[in-house]
MDAnalysis code that builds the backbone (N, CA, C; Angstrom):
import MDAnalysis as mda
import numpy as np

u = mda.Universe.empty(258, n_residues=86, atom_resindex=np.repeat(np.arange(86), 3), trajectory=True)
u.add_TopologyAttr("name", ["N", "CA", "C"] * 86)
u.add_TopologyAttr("resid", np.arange(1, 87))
u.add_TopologyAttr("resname", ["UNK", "UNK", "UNK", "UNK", "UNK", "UNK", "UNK", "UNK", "UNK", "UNK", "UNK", "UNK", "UNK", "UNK", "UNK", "UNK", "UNK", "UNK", "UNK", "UNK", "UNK", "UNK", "UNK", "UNK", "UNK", "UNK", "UNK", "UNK", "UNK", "UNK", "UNK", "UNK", "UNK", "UNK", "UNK", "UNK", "UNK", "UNK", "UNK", "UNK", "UNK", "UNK", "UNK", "UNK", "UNK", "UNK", "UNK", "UNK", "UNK", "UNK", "UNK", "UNK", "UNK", "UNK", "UNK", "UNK", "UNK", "UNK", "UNK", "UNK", "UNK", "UNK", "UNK", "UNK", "UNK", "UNK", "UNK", "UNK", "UNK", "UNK", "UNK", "UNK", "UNK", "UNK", "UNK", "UNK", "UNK", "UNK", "UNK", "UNK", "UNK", "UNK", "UNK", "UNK", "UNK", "UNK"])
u.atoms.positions = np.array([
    [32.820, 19.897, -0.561],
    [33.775, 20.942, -0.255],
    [33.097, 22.222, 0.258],
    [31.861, 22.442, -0.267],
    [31.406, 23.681, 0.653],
    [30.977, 23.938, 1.230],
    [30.143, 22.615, 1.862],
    [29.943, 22.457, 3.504],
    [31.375, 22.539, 4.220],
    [32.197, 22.208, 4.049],
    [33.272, 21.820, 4.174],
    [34.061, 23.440, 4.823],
    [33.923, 24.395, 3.548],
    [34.392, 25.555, 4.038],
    [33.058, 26.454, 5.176],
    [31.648, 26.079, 4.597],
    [31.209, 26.594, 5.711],
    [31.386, 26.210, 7.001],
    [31.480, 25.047, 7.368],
    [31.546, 24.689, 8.393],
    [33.243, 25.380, 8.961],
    [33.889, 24.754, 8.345],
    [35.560, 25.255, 9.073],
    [35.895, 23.753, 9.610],
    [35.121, 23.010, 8.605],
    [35.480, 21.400, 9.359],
    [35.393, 20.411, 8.064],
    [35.521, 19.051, 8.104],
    [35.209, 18.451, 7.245],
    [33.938, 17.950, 7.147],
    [32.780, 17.702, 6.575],
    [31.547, 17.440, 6.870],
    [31.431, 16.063, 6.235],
    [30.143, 15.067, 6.090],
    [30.084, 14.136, 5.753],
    [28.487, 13.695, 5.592],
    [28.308, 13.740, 4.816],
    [26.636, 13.672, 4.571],
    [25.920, 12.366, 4.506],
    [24.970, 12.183, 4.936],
    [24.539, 10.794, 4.274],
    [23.331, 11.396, 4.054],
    [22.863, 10.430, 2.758],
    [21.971, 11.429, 2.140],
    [20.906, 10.170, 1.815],
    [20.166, 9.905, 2.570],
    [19.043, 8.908, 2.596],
    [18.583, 9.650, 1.611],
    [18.183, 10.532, 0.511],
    [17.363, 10.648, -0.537],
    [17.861, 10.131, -1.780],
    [18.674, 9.718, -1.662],
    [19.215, 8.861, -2.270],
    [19.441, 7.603, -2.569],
    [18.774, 7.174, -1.537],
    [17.910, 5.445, -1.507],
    [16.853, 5.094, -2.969],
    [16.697, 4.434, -2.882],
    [15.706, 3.564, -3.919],
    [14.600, 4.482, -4.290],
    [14.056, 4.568, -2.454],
    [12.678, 4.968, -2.628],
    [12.739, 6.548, -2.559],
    [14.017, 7.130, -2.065],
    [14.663, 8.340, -1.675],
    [14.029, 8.677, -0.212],
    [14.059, 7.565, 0.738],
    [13.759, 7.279, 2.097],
    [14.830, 6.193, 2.719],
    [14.878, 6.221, 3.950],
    [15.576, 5.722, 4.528],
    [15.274, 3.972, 4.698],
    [13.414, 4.106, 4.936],
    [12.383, 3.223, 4.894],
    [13.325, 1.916, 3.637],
    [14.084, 1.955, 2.809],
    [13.580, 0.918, 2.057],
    [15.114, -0.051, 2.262],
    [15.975, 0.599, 3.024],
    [16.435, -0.463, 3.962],
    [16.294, -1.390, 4.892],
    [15.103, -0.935, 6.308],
    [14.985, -1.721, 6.281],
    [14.183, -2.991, 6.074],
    [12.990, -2.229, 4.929],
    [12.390, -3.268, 4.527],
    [13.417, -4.162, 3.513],
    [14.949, -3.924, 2.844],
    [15.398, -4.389, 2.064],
    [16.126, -5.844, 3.250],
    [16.354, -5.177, 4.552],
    [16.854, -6.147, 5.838],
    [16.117, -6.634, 5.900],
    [14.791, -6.635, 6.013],
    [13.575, -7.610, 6.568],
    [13.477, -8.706, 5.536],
    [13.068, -8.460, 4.214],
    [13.131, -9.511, 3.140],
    [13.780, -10.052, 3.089],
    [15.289, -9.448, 2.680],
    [16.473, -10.757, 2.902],
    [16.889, -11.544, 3.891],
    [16.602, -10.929, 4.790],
    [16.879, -12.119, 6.359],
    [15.436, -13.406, 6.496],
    [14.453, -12.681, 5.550],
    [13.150, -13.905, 5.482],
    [13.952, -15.651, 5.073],
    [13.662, -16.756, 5.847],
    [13.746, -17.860, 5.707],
    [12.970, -18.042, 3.986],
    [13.816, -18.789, 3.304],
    [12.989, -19.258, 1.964],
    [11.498, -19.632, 2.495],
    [11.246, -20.049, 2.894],
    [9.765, -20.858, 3.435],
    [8.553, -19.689, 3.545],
    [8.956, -18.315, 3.992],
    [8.295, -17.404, 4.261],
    [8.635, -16.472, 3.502],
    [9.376, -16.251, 2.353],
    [9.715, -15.654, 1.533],
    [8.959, -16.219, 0.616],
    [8.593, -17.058, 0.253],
    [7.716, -18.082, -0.725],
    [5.971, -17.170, -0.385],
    [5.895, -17.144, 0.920],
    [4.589, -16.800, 1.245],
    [4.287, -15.264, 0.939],
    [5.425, -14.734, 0.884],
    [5.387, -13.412, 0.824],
    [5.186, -12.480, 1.874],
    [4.894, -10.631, 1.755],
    [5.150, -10.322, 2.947],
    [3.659, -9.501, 3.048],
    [3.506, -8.521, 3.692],
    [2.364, -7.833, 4.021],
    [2.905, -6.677, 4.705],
    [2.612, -5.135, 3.883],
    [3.107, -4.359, 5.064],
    [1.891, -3.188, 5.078],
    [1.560, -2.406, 5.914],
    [0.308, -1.743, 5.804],
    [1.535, -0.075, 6.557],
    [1.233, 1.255, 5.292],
    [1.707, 2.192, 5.465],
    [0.964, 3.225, 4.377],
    [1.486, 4.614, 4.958],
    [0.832, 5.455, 3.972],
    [1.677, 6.234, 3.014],
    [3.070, 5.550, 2.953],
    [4.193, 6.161, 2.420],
    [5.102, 5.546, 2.215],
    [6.276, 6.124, 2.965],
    [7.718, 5.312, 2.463],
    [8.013, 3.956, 2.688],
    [7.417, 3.422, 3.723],
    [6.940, 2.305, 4.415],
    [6.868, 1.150, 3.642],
    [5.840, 1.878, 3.078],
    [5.217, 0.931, 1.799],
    [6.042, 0.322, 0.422],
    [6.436, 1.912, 0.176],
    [7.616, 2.036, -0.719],
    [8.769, 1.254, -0.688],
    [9.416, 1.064, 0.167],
    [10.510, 0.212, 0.745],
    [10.154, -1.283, 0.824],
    [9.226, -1.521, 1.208],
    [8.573, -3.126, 1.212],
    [8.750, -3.711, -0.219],
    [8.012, -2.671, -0.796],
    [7.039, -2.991, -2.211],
    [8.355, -3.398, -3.019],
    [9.583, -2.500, -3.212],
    [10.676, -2.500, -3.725],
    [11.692, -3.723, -3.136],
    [11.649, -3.810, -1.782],
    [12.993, -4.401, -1.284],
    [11.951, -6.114, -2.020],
    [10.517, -6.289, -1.994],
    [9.935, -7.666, -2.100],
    [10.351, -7.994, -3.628],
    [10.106, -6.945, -4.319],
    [10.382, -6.955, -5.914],
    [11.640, -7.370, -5.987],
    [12.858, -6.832, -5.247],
    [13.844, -7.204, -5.874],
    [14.447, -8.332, -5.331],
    [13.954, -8.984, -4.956],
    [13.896, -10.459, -4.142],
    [13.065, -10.872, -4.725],
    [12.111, -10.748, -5.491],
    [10.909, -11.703, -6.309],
    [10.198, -12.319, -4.937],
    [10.192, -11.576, -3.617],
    [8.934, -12.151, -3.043],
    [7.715, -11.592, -3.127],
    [6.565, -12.027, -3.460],
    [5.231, -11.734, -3.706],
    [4.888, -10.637, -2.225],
    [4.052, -9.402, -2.605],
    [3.951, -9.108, -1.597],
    [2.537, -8.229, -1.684],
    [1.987, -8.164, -1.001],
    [0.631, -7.345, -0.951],
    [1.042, -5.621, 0.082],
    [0.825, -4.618, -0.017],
    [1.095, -3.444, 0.423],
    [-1.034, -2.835, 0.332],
    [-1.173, -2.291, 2.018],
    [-2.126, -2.151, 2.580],
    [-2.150, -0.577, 2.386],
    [-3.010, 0.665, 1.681],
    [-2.347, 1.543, 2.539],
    [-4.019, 2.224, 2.498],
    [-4.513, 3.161, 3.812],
    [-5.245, 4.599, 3.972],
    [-5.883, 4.332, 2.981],
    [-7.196, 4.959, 2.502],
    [-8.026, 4.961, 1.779],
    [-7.259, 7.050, 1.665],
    [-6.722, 7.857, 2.668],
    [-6.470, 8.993, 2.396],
    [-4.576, 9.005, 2.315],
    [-4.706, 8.354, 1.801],
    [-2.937, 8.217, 1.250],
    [-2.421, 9.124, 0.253],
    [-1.500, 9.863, 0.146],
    [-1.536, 10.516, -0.931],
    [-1.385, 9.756, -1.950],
    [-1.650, 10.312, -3.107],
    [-1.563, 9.557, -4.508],
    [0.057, 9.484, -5.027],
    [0.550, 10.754, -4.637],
    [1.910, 10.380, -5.480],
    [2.454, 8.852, -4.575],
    [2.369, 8.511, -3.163],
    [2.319, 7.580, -2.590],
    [2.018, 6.354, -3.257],
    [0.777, 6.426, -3.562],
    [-0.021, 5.622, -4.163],
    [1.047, 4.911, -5.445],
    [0.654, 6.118, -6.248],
    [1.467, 5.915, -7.476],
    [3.181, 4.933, -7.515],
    [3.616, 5.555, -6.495],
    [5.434, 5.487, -6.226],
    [5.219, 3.773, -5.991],
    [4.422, 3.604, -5.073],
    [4.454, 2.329, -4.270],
    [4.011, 1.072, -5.419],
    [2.943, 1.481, -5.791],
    [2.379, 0.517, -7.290],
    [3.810, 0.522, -8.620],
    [4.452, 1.456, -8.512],
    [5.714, 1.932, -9.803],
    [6.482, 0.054, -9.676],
])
Protein backbone atom coordinates (compact mmCIF):
# COMPACT_ATOMS: atom_id res chain seq x y z
CA UNK A 1 0.00 0.00 0.00
CA UNK A 2 2.72 2.55 0.24
CA UNK A 3 4.36 2.15 -2.74
CA UNK A 4 1.08 2.21 -3.82
CA UNK A 5 0.33 5.80 -2.51
CA UNK A 6 3.76 6.91 -3.50
CA UNK A 7 3.54 6.05 -6.69
CA UNK A 8 -0.30 7.33 -7.42
CA UNK A 9 -0.57 3.80 -8.99
CA UNK A 10 -0.84 0.32 -7.98
CA UNK A 11 2.64 -1.23 -7.71
CA UNK A 12 3.64 -4.88 -7.68
CA UNK A 13 6.87 -6.16 -6.48
CA UNK A 14 8.62 -9.22 -7.03
CA UNK A 15 10.99 -9.66 -4.63
CA UNK A 16 13.68 -12.26 -5.71
CA UNK A 17 15.17 -11.88 -2.06
CA UNK A 18 12.97 -13.87 -1.17
CA UNK A 19 14.00 -16.99 -2.95
CA UNK A 20 15.72 -19.83 -1.17
CA UNK A 21 19.00 -18.49 -1.69
CA UNK A 22 17.48 -14.76 -1.58
CA UNK A 23 18.69 -14.64 -5.42
CA UNK A 24 17.01 -15.06 -8.35
CA UNK A 25 19.95 -17.70 -9.32
CA UNK A 26 18.23 -20.63 -7.52
CA UNK A 27 15.48 -20.92 -9.98
CA UNK A 28 17.04 -21.53 -12.48
CA UNK A 29 19.26 -23.89 -11.17
CA UNK A 30 15.90 -25.35 -9.45
CA UNK A 31 14.70 -25.57 -13.69
CA UNK A 32 17.88 -27.13 -14.64
CA UNK A 33 17.75 -30.09 -12.04
CA UNK A 34 14.29 -30.89 -12.47
CA UNK A 35 14.14 -30.98 -16.21
CA UNK A 36 17.55 -33.43 -15.73
CA UNK A 37 16.59 -36.97 -17.32
CA UNK A 38 16.78 -39.61 -14.23
CA UNK A 39 19.98 -41.05 -15.92
CA UNK A 40 21.87 -37.74 -15.42
CA UNK A 41 20.33 -36.81 -12.37
CA UNK A 42 21.82 -40.08 -10.93
CA UNK A 43 25.26 -38.65 -12.12
CA UNK A 44 24.76 -35.51 -10.64
CA UNK A 45 25.54 -31.96 -11.57
CA UNK A 46 28.66 -29.64 -11.53
CA UNK A 47 28.39 -25.95 -11.39
CA UNK A 48 31.50 -23.63 -10.99
CA UNK A 49 30.47 -19.88 -9.44
CA UNK A 50 31.50 -17.43 -6.87
CA UNK A 51 28.07 -16.83 -5.42
CA UNK A 52 24.51 -17.15 -6.00
CA UNK A 53 25.19 -19.43 -8.79
CA UNK A 54 26.47 -21.80 -6.68
CA UNK A 55 23.93 -21.27 -4.11
CA UNK A 56 21.04 -22.12 -6.31
CA UNK A 57 22.68 -25.34 -7.74
CA UNK A 58 23.83 -26.54 -4.38
CA UNK A 59 20.11 -26.10 -3.05
CA UNK A 60 17.90 -26.77 -6.15
CA UNK A 61 20.51 -30.50 -6.27
CA UNK A 62 19.72 -31.03 -2.48
CA UNK A 63 16.27 -30.79 -2.85
CA UNK A 64 16.09 -33.26 -5.58
CA UNK A 65 18.68 -35.53 -3.76
CA UNK A 66 20.95 -35.14 -6.83
CA UNK A 67 24.58 -35.45 -5.81
CA UNK A 68 26.34 -32.47 -6.81
CA UNK A 69 29.87 -31.04 -6.58
CA UNK A 70 29.95 -26.88 -6.58
CA UNK A 71 33.51 -25.39 -7.94
CA UNK A 72 34.09 -21.97 -6.63
CA UNK A 73 37.42 -19.03 -6.73
CA UNK A 74 39.96 -19.77 -4.36
CA UNK A 75 38.90 -15.59 -3.68
CA UNK A 76 35.20 -16.23 -3.12
CA UNK A 77 33.80 -14.61 -0.39
CA UNK A 78 33.33 -16.69 2.64
CA UNK A 79 29.87 -15.78 3.58
CA UNK A 80 29.51 -17.40 -0.10
CA UNK A 81 31.45 -20.05 0.87
CA UNK A 82 29.64 -20.67 3.98
CA UNK A 83 25.82 -20.14 2.38
CA UNK A 84 26.69 -22.58 -0.46
CA UNK A 85 28.22 -25.54 1.91
CA UNK A 86 24.79 -24.60 4.51
Amino acid sequence: PFLDIVAGRRVLVKAECLQHTGSFKFRGGLNAVASLPDETRKAGVIAYSSGNHAQGVARAARLHGVPSVIVMPSDAPRLKLDNTRA
